[in-house]
N, C-alpha and C positions, 0 to 999 in steps of 0.2 A: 504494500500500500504506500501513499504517497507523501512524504513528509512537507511542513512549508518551505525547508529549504531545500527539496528538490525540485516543488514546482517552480521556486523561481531562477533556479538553474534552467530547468525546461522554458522558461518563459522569458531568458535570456541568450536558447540557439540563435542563428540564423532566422530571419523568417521569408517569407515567399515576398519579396520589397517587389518583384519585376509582376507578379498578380496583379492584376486590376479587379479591385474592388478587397485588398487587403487589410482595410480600416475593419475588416468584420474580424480577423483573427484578434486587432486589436483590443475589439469589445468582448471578443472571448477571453483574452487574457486576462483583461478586468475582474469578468467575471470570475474566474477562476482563484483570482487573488484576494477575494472576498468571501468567498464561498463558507457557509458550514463548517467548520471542521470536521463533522461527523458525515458530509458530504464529501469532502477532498480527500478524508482516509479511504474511502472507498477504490481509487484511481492506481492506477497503473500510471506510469512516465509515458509508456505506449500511450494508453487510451487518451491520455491530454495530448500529447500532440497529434493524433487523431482528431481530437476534439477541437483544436485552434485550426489546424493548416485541412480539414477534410470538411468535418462537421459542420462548421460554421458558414463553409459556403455550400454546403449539403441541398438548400431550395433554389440555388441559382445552376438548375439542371430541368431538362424538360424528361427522362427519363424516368421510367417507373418507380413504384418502392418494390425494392427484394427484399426478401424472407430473411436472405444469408446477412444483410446491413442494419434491420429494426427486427427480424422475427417475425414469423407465421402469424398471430396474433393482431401484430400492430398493423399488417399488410393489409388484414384483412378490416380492422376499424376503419382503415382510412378510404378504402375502400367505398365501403357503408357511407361513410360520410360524403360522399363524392367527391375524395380527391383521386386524381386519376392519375397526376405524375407529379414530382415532389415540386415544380414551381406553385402548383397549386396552394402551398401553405401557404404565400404572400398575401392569402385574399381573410377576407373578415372570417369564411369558418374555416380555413383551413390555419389560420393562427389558434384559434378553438381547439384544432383537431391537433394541433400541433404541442398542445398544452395536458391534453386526454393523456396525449403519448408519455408526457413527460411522467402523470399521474399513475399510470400505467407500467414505467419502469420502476419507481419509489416502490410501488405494490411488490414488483417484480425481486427488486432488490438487487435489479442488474445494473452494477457498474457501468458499463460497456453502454447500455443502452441508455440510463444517466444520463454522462457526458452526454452522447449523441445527442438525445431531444434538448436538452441543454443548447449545445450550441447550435443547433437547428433554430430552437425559439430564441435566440438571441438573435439570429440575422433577421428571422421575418420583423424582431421588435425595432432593429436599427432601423430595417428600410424604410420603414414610418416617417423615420424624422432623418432620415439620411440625407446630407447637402446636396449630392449631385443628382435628388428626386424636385429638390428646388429647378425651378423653369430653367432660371437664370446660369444656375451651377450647371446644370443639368448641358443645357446649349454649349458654356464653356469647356466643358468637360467631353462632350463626344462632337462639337462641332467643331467651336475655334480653333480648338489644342491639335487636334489633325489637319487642320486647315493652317496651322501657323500664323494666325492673324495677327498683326505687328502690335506693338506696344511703345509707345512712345522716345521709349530708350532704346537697348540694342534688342531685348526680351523679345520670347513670342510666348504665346497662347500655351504653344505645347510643354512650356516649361514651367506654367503655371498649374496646367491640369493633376502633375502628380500631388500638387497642394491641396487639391480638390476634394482629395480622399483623406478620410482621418488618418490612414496609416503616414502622410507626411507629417500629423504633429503630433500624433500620440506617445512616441517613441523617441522623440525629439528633446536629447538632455539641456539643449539651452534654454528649457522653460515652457515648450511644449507637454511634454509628458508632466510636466507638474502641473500645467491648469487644464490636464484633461483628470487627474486626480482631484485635482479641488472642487472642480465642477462636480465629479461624483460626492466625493463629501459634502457637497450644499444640497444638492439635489436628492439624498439618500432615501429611499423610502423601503418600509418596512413589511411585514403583513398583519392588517387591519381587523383579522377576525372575518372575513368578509365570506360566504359561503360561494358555494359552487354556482349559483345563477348570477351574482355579482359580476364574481371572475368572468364568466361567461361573455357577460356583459361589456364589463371595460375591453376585455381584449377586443373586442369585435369594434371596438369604439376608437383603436389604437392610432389606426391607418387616418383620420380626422385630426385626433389630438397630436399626430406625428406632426400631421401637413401644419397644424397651426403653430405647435412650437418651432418650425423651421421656416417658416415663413418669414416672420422680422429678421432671423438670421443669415438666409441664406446671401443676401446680398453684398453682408459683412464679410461673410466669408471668400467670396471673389475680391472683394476692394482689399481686403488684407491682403490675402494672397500675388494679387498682380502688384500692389505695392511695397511690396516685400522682392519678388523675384526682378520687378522691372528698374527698383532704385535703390533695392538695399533698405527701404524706411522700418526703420527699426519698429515703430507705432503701428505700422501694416503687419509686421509679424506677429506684433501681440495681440492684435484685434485677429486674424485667425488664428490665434492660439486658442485663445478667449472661446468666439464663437462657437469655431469647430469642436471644442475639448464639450461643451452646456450639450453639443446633439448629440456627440458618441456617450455622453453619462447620460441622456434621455434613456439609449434602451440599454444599457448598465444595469443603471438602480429598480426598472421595471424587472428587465430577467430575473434582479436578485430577488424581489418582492414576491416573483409569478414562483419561484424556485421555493420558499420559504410559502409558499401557500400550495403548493404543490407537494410537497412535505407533510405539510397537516392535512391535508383532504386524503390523501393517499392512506391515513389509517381512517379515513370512514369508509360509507360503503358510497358514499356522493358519488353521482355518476356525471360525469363532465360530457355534455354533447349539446348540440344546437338543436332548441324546440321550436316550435308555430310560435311559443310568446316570449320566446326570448331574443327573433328576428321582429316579430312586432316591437318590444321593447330600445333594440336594436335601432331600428329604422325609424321610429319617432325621436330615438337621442340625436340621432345622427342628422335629420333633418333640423331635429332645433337649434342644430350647432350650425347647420348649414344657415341656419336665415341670420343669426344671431355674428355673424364671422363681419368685421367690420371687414370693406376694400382696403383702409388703408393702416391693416395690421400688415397686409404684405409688403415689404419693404421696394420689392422690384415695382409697385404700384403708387406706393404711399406721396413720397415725390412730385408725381406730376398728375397726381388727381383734382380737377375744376369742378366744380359742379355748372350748371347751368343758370345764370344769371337772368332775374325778372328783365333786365334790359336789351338783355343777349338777341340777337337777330340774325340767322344767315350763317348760324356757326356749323362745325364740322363735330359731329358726334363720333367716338369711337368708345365702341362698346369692351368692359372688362370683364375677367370672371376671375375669383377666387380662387386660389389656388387649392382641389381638395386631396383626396386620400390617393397616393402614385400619382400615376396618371390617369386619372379619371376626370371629365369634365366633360360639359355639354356641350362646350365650342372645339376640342381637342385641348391636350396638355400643351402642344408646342407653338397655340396660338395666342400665349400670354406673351410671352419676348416680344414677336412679332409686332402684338400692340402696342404694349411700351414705349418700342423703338417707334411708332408711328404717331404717338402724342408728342415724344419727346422732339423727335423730328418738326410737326406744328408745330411745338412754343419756339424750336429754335429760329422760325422762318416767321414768327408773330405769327400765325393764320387764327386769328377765331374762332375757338372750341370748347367742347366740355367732352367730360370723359363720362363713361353711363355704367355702371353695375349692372350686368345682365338680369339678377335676380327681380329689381327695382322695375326693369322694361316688363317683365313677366308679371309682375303683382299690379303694375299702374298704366300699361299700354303705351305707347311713344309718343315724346314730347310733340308739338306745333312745326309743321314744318316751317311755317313764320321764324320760328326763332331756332328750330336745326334742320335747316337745307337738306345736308347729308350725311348719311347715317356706315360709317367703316364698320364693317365687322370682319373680323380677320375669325374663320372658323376652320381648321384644318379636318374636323370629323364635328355632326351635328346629330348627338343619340341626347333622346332623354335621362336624366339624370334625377333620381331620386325625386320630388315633387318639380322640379324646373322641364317641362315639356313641351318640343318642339313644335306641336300643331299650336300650342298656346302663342309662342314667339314669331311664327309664321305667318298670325291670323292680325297679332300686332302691326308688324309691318306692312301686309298686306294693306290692313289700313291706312297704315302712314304714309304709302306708295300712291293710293288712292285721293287721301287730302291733298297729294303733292312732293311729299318728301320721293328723296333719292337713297338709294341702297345700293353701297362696292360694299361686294361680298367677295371675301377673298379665301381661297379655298383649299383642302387639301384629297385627300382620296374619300371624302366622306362626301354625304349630297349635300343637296340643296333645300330652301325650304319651298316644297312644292307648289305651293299657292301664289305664293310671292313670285318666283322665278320659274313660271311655268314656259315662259316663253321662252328657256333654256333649256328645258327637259326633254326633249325628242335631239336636242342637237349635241349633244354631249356625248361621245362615246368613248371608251377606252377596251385595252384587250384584258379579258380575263387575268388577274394573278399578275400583273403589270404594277410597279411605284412610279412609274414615268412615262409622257407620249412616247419614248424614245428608250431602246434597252442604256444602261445605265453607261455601258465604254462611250457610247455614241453620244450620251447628253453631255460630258464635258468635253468641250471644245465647239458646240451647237453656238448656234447664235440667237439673243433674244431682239429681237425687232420690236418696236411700238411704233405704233402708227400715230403717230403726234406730231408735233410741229417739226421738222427736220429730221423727222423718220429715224429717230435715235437707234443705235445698235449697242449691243454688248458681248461678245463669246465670255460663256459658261466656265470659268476658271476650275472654281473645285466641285467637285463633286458633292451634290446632294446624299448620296447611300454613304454614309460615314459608319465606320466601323460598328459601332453600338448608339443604342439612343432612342428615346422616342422623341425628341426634336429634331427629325430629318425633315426638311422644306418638302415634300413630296405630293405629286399631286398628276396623275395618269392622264385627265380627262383632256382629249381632242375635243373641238368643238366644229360640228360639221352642219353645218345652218342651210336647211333645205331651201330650195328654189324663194318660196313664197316667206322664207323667214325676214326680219326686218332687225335682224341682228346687224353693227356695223362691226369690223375688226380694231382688235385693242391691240394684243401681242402677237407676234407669229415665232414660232421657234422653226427654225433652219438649221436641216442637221443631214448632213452628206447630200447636199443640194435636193433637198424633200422640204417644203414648206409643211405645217400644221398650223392652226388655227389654235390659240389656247387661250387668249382672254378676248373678250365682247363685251358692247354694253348694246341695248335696245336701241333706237332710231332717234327714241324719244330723248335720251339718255337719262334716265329715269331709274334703269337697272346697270349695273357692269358688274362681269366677276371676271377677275385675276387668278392665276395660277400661285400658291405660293411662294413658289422658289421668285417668282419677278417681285416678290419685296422682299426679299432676304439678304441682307448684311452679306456681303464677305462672299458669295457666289461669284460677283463678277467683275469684283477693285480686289486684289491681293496688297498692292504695294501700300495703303495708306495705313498708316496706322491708327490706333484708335486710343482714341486718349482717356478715354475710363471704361471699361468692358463692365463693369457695375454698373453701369449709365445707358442701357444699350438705345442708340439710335439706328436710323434705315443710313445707310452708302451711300454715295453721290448715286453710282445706276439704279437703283433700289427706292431712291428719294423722287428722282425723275420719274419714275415712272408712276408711282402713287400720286407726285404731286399732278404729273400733266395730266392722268385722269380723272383728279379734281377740278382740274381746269377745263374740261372736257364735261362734265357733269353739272359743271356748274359756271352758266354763263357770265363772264363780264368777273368771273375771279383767276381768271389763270396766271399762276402766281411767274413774274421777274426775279428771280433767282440771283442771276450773274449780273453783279453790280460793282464799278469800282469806282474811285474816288482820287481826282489829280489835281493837278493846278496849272493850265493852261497858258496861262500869264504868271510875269512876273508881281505879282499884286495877292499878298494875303488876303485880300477883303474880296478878294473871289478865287471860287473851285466851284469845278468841272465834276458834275457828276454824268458817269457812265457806264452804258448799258446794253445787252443784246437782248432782240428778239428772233425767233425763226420767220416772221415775215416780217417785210416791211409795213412803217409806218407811223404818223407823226410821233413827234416828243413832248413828253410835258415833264417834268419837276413841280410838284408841289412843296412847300418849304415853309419855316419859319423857328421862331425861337423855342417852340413848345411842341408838343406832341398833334396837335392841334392845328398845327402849319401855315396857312392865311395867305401866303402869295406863292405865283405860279411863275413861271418860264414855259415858252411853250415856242417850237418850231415846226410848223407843219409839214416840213417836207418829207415823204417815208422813207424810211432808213430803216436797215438793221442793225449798224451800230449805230448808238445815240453818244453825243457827247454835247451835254447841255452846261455852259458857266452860269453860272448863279451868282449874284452880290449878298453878301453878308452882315449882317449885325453887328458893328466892331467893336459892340461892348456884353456881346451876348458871351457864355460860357461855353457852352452845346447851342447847336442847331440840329436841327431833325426836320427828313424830306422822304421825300416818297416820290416814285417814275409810274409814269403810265405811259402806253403805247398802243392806240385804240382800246381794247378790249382786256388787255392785261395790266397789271397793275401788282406793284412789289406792296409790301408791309411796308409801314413807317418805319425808317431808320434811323440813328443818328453821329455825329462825330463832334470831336471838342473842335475848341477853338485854339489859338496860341496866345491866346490873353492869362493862361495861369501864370503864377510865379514862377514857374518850374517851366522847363522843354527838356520833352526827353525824346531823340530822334533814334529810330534804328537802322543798321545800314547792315543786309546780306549780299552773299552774292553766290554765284554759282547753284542755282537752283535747280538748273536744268541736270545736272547730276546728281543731283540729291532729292528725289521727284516723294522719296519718302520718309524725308524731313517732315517733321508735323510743323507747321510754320505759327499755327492756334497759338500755341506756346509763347510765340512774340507778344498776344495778348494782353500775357500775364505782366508785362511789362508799361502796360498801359502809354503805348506811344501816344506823340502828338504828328507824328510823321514818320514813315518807313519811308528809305531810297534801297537802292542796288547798286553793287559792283558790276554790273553785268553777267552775261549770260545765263538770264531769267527763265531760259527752257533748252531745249537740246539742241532743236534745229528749228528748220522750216521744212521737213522734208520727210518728219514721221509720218506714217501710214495711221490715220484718221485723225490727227491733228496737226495739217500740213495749214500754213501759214499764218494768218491770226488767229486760229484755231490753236496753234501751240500757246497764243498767248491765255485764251478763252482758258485751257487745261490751268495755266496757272493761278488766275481767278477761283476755279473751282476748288483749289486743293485748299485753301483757305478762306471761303465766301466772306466768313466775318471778320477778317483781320481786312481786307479790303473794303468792301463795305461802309467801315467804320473809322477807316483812316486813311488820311491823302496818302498815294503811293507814286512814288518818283524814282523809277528806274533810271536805270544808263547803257547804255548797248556793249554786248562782250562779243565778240566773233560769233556764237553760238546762236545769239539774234537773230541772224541774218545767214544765217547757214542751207543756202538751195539745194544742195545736192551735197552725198559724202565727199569727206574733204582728200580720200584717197595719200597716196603712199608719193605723189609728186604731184605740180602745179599741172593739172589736165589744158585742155585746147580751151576750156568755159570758164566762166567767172565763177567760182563755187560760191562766195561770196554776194550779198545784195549790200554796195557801201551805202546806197542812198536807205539801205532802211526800211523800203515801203512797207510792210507788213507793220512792223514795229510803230514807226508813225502814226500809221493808221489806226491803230488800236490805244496809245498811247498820245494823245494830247497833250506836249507838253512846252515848258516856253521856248524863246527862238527857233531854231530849227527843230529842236527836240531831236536830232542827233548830239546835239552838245546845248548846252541851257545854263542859263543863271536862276539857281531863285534865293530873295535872301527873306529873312525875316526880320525886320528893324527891331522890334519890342527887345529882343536876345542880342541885338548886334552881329545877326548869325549871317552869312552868305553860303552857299552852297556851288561848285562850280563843276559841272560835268565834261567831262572830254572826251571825243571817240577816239581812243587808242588802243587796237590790240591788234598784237601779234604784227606790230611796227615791221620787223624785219621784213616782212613778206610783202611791204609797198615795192609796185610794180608788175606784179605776176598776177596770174590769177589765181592766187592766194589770196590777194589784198583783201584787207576787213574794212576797214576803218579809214575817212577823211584823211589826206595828207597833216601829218603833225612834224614836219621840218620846219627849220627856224625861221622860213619865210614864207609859210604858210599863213593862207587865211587864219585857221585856227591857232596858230599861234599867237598870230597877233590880237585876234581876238580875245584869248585868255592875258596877255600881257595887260590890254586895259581894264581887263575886269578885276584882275590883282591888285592892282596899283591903286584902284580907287580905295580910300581911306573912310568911308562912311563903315565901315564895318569892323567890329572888332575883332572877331571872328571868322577865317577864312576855310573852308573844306573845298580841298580838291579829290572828286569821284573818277576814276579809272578804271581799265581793262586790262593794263599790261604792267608785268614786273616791274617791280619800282627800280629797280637798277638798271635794268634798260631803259628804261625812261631819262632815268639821271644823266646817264650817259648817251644819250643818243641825238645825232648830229651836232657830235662834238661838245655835249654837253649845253646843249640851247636854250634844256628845259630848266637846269638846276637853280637858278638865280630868280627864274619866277617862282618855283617852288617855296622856295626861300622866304619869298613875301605873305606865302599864307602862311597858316598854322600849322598844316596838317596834312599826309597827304593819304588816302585809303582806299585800295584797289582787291580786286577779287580775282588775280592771275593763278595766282597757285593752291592747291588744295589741301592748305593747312592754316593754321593763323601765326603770325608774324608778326610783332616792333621790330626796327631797326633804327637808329639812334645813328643820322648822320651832323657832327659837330651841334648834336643838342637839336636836330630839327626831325621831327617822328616822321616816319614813316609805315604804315600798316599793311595788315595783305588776311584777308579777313576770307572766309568762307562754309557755306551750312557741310559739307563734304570734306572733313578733316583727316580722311584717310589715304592720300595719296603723296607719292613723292615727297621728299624733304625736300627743296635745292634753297638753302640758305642764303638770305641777303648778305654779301660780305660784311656789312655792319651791324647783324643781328642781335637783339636786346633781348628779346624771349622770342620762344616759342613753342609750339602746341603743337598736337596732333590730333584735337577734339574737335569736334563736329562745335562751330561758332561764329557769331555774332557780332557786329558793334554796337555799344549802345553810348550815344550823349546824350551829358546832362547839363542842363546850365540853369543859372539861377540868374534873374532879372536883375541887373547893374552888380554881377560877382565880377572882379579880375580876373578868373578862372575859367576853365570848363572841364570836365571831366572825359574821356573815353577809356570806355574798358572794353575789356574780351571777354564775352559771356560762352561758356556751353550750353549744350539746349536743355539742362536742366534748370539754367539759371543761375550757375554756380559761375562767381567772378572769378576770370582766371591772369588777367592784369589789367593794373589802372596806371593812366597816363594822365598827368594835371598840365592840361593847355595854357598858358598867360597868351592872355589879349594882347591883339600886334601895338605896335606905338604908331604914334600920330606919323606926322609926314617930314 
């Protein structure tokens, strides 16, 4: 028999770390370390570890029970009970039946058998409240983590996921393993006297109170986790220590309870089984707990729940549901992310909404379509679910369809609600036993088409069938719309030149249903990263497509997205705000000091880029404006002004290399102004973002960092790049020196090849130059405007030096600062001299260089390439960085440092203001 300090010899081998799903051996350890003593003598060193590494994952098998594993006897109980293979004990009686067993061996007196149903009922009791049965975890864990979804730093998803499971903290001596023991100590429970219909009772009740105690937690437990693997935050390790240590002692101090009352029942003659009034009893706790569950006890939900406002008019409704016992739900389990990401997505874009409680729609019928338009519901399966029933929410909408409201029903392998979307039901077809239009090799690399304004496309990155999970995006149905149907096309998926039909809405546009892989995150953008996987929103292609057909659904809102923000002229009291549409058509700018905005700019001529200057309030703080273009129309936005005390500018470059740089990030620094060193994209000559297109890609990868603050580039060779730059000067100009793409897209002062802007309030000037890759003037190589000493440009940077109104001088560049200094004989080094500062984005690292006291910089988001050192070098890096100035209104000084994209200062440089003349 087994003494205590064998078993914690035994509970100190090896364990199965490379298992997925090895947090259960962890809660069998637990348990084993608290056990009876008059229980743990019973054991063999065999039968425990039998009991951790077999037992314990014993229901996560879909095979039989055998006689030779539990006995003739037991085979046959469970049998009776109708379980038919051991997954079966996960469900409300087979936890019951799994208890009988346990009751049954105590009787028995068999050791062997003991252990076994022991650590059998310990797995079904963790799965209750296990993290990765959370939506949230749950998607992290079988979708991102194989998917490698980026993380802001160098991290991905799939380095997270082993966090995901208890067994990363249980076992964990920096303080893991100790607050999964305290949590068992807080949380300890005992046996209460309770008789066999009690027991009965709570266990069947487990799969409920699992889902609610992990509810508030599960969210915590990803936000630690990714901030812990993605930054080291020491506060992210302890918040999942924390969290995850409360859900693995959830079914701990239960097993020990259920063990201890299984012990005493076991000398009666109490018979443990499921009756007619103990599932009555059952099924009324479990519905009162079902109506009684607030929305926003779930954490993934709590966040971003509105409700619907008496003044509210026109909003967008997206329907939620509770998260209940596994995966069970009326809408599908993997239809809550989805949502989330589809609210959080609205508040990020302002759209006007409210979020709805499904339970709420079923007891009170659906709101006024006066005050919600249209109504999202993201349903990947639609079964009745304990009192919540589908012909009831069918008959709602149907209604609501009828006063007027609109319904995107977005879908997965389950149906539709008949009444409501009958005019979809004959055209819907899929093949028997099929998860996709398309066998699963074929769907990634398919392409998804929308039929919306510039017939957007995307090829299928990863893969939908992810190794395990029930949040696979899955959804078979072709939609094949007979002769006389008045279905119009949404999405078409193209896959080995086969077109399918997969999303519609009606003629009226009154109905649309979506496939749901076309809103799903992370399908068809790999390289962006995602700056809180706690937070889930929809992707740039994912966002598009829900949003264009809202705009489709809903006339006179289809939402202006791609918006940026320059300065045209040299004159602070005006900025250019700009914008595309897919068709042409006039401009307008709404604007003013308030939210509220009062005056307009408007150009009628149709365009698809808009670029509208606006005049300013020179004593306002923030301004805030909004673009319209016939029929569409962005949310109100807004940006500062350069009247605070403070200016803090930022200055990257080389973006087009670093495409998955989070740029968000620069956010946090709350500019008054971003510029560039150049080369803002890769080329002109990508395949689906060939030439202001490539610029268009760079607006999207940060909407709201542009948006919301003036953005003043500078051209780097890569600008203007027509064709590959090849291995010699070819017969063509690979180059565009004039620009046009760039221009075009970029309104900026004088030529906007090269510009002055200054800011008088700071004393600040800014002076851009076309210079790069100088040596290759004359070939067709050439990048950039002549910059010799008897150049236009040169002489035009000489008088813009020389003038003395500023205290403050930045010169912007493309090329090595030591080619610069020295080239044509050193022509440039004496104007240099007259400004402050000189910062350029040639090479792909960060750089001070310290010539006779006069800084020069070499900045870039792409810190991993080449070293080739300024002869004069002061510091340098090898991190992915930034510049950021600060200056403070009538200081002597100014500041520049070198940020990494954490935020983390990695040198500062103190400017003194130039002297008089």
């Amino acid at each position: 028999m087994l003494s205590r300090f064998a078993l914690l010899f035994i509970l100190l081998l090896p364990r199965l770390a490379a298992a997925w799903g090895a947090g259960h051996d962890d809660v069998m350890r637990a348990v084993l370390e608290r056990l009876p003593e008059e229980v743990l003598a019973k054991f063999t060193p065999e039968i425990v570890k039998e009991a951790i590494h077999e037992d314990s994952h014993y229901p996560d098998s879909f095979q039989p029970f055998l006689p030779g594993e539990v006995g003739e006897a037991a085979v046959a109980a469970l049998q009776k009970a109708g379980l038919k293979v051991r997954y079966d004990l996960h469900h409300d009686y087979g936890r019951v039946a799994s208890f009988a067993m346990l009751v049954a061996a105590f009787r028995e007196d068999d050791a062997a058998h003991i252990a076994h149903w022991i650590a059998s009922h310990s797995h079904v009791i963790a799965d209750m409240a296990a993290c990765n049965h959370d939506p949230i975890v749950h998607s992290a864990t079988y979708g991102w983590g194989p998917w490698k979804v980026k993380l802001p730093h160098d991290a991905d998803m799939s380095r997270v996921a082993p966090l995901l499971d208890l067994a990363g903290s249980a076992h964990d001596t920096a303080g893991g393993a100790e607050a999964f023991a305290s949590a068992i100590d807080r949380l300890m429970l005992h046996d209460d006297g309770r008789d066999g219909l009690q027991q009965v009772h709570e266990i069947m009740l487990y799969g409920h109170e699992g889902a609610r105690f992990c509810s508030p937690r599960g969210v915590k437990v990803l936000q630690g986790a990714a901030a812990w693997i993605d930054a080291q935050d020491l506060n992210g390790r302890e918040l999942l220590w924390q969290t995850i240590g409360e859900l693995g002692a959830w079914a701990v101090v239960r097993t020990l309870r259920d063990v201890e009352v299984a012990m005493r029942l076991a000398k009666t003659d109490t018979v443990i089984e499921r009756t007619p009034a103990t599932d009555t009893a059952a099924k009324a706790a479990i519905e009162t707990l079902m109506r009684e569950r607030r929305l926003d006890e779930d954490a993934l939900f709590a966040p971003i729940l509105r409700d619907l406002q008496p003044a509210d008019k026109d909003v967008i409704g997206v329907v939620l549901e509770p998260t209940w016992d596994m995966n069970d739900a009326m809408l599908g389990f993997s239809s809550r992310v989805q949502s989330a990401a589809t609210v959080r997505t609205l508040q990020k874009l302002n759209r006007p909404h409210a979020t709805f409680d499904v339970r709420r729609l079923l007891e009170e019928g659906m709101p006024s379509p006066k005050q919600v338009a249209l109504m999202v519901i993201v349903a990947t399966s639609f079964n009745n679910y304990h009192w919540m029933k589908t012909d009831v929410l069918d008959s709602a909408l149907s209604d609501y369809v009828t006063r007027g409201g609109r319904v995107l029903w977005i879908m997965g392998n389950g149906t539709l609600p008949r009444k409501t979307f009958a005019s979809f039901t004959s055209a819907l077809k899929r093949t028997e036993k099929t998860t996709l239009p398309v066998p699963g090799k074929r769907f990634v690399g398919s392409k998804l088409i929308a039929h919306l304004p510039g017939n957007p496309s995307w090829q299928i990155l990863n893969t939908p069938e992810t190794p395990a999970g029930w949040q696979r995006p899955l959804c078979a149905w072709r939609i094949e719309p007979q002769t006389s149907s008045d279905l119009e096309p949404l999405i078409t998926l193209e896959s080995e030149g086969a077109k399918y039909l997969v999303g519609a809405c009606t003629a009226d546009h009154k109905l649309a249903l979506l496939p749901i892989y076309a809103v799903t995150p992370h399908l068809m953008q790999k390289d962006r990263p995602v700056a809180s996987p706690a937070e889930p929103e929809l992707d740039e292609p994912s966002a598009k497509v829900l949003m264009g057909v809202i705009g489709k659904m809903m006339p006179g809102s289809a939402p202006i997205e791609r918006i940026w923000l320059t300065h045209s002229s040299n004159d602070v009291r005006r900025i250019t705000i700009n914008w595309e549409t897919a068709l042409p058509g006039p401009s307008k700018v709404e604007y003013g000091t308030t939210s509220a905005l009062g005056k307009e700019t408007v150009a009628d001529a149709p365009v698809t880029l808009h670029h509208v200057e606006i005049a300013l309030d020179p004593i306002a703080a923030v301004h805030h404006y909004r673009v319209r273009s016939g029929e569409e129309v962005s949310s109100v936005h807004s940006f500062k002004s350069y009247s605070d005390g403070e200016l803090r500018a930022v200055i990257f470059a080389d973006r087009g290399y670093a495409r998955d740089r989070d740029l968000t990030l620069l956010l946090k620094e709350d500019p008054h102004l971003v510029l560039t060193c150049g080369d803002n994209v890769a080329s002109l000559h990508e395949k689906g973002i060939e030439g202001t297109k490539a610029f268009s890609a760079l607006i999207d990868s940060a909407p709201e960092l542009f948006r919301s603050t003036p953005f003043m580039p500078i051209l780097g060779n890569h600008d203007r790049e027509l064709t590959p730059r090849g291995p010699k000067p070819p017969l063509h100009p690979v180059y565009d020196v004039e620009a046009t793409a760039y221009r075009e897209f970029f309104p900026l002062p004088d030529e906007g090849w090269k510009w002055r802007f200054d800011i008088p309030a700071f004393g600040l000037r800014f002076l851009a130059l076309d210079a790069s890759h100088v040596k290759d003037q004359g070939t067709t190589w050439q990048t950039n405007h002549p910059v010799t000493g008897d150049s236009p440009q040169h002489q035009w940077y000489a008088r813009e030096v020389a003038k003395t109104d500023a205290s403050f001088v930045i010169t912007l560049n493309n090329e090595q600062n030591a080619m610069m200094r020295g080239y044509d004989k050193g022509a440039w080094l004496p104007l240099f001299r007259q400004s402050s500062a000189v910062i350029t984005g040639f090479g792909y690292f960060g750089e001070r260089a310290e010539v006779d006291g006069f800084p020069y910089f070499n900045t870039c988001l792409k810190g991993d390439g080449d070293l080739y050192k300024d002869p004069k070098s002061a510091f340098v890096t090898r991190e992915d960085n930034y510049v950021l100035l600060t200056l403070t209104k009538d200081a002597p000084t100014m500041k520049i440092q070198f940020k990494n994209l954490r935020g983390e200062v990695l040198d500062t440089r103190e400017i003194q203001g130039r002297l008089g003349p």
